[in-house]
C-alpha positions as CSV (number, residue, x, y, z in Angstrom):
1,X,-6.7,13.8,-16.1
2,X,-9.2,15.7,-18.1
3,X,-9.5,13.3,-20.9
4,X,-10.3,10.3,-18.4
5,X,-12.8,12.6,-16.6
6,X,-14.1,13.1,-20.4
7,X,-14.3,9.8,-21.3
8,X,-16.6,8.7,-18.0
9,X,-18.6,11.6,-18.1
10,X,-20.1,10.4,-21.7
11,X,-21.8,7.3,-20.5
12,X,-23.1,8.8,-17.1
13,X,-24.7,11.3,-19.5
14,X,-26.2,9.3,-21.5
15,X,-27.3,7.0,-19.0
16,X,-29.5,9.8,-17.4
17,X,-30.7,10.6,-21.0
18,X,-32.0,7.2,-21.3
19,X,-33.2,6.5,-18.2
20,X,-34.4,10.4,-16.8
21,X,-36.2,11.6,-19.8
22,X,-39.6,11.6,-20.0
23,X,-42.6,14.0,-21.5
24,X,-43.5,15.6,-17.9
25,X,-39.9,16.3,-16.8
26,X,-39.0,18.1,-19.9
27,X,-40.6,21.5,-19.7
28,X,-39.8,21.6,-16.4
29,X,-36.1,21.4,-16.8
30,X,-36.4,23.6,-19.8
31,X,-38.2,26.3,-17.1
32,X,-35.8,25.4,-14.7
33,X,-32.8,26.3,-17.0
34,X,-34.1,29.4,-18.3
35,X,-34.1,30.7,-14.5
36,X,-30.6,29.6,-14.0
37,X,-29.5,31.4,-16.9
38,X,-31.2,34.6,-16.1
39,X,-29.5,34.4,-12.3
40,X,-33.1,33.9,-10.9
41,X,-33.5,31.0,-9.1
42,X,-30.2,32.4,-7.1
43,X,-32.5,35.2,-6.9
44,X,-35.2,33.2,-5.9
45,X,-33.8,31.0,-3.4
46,X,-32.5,34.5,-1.4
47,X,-35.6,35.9,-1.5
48,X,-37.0,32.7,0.3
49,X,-33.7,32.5,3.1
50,X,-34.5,35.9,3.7
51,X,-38.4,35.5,3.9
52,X,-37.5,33.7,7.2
53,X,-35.5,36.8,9.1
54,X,-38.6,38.0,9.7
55,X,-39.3,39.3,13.2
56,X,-35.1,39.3,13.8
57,X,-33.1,42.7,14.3
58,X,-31.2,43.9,10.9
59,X,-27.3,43.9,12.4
60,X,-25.7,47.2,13.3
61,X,-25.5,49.6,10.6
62,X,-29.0,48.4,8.5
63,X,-31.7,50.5,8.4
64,X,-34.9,49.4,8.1
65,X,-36.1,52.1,5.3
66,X,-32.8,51.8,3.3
67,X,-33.0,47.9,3.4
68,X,-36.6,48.1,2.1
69,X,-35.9,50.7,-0.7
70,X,-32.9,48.3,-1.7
71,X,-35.5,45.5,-1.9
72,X,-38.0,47.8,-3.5
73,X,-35.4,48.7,-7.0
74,X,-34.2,44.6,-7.3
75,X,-37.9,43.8,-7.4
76,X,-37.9,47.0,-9.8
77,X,-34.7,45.8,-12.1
78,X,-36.7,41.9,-12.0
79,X,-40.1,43.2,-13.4
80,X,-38.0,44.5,-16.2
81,X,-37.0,41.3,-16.9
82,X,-38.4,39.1,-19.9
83,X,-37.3,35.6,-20.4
């Protein structure tokens, strides 16, 4: 099973190489890996879902200070950060 998924995985792969590539597209999939691999785009793209709760009650047992000072120390750990 794995050996046939192998085998037609190859071409498909190189078939995007051939036919994907090109100068502009490169540095952003290089930027665009880089955040993968440091965890934040998945960082990222949670930020953004909870950008829109804005103006919705936290459910029962969030408060509002301790939600913001958990918020405040990721933003914290991320500046620490260098890719």
């Amino acid at each position: 099973m794995l050996s046939a998924l192998a085998q037609a995985e190859g071409p498909s792969l190189l078939w995007i190489q051939e036919t994907v590539r090109c100068a502009l597209l490169d540095p952003l999939m290089m930027l665009y890996t880089q955040l993968g691999n440091a965890g934040l785009l998945w960082i990222a793209l949670c930020v953004l879902m909870l950008a829109g709760c804005k103006g919705k009650p936290l459910p029962d047992g969030m408060e509002e200070d301790a939600v913001l000072a958990a918020g405040e120390a990721v933003v914290q750990q991320l500046s620490l950060i260098h890719i």
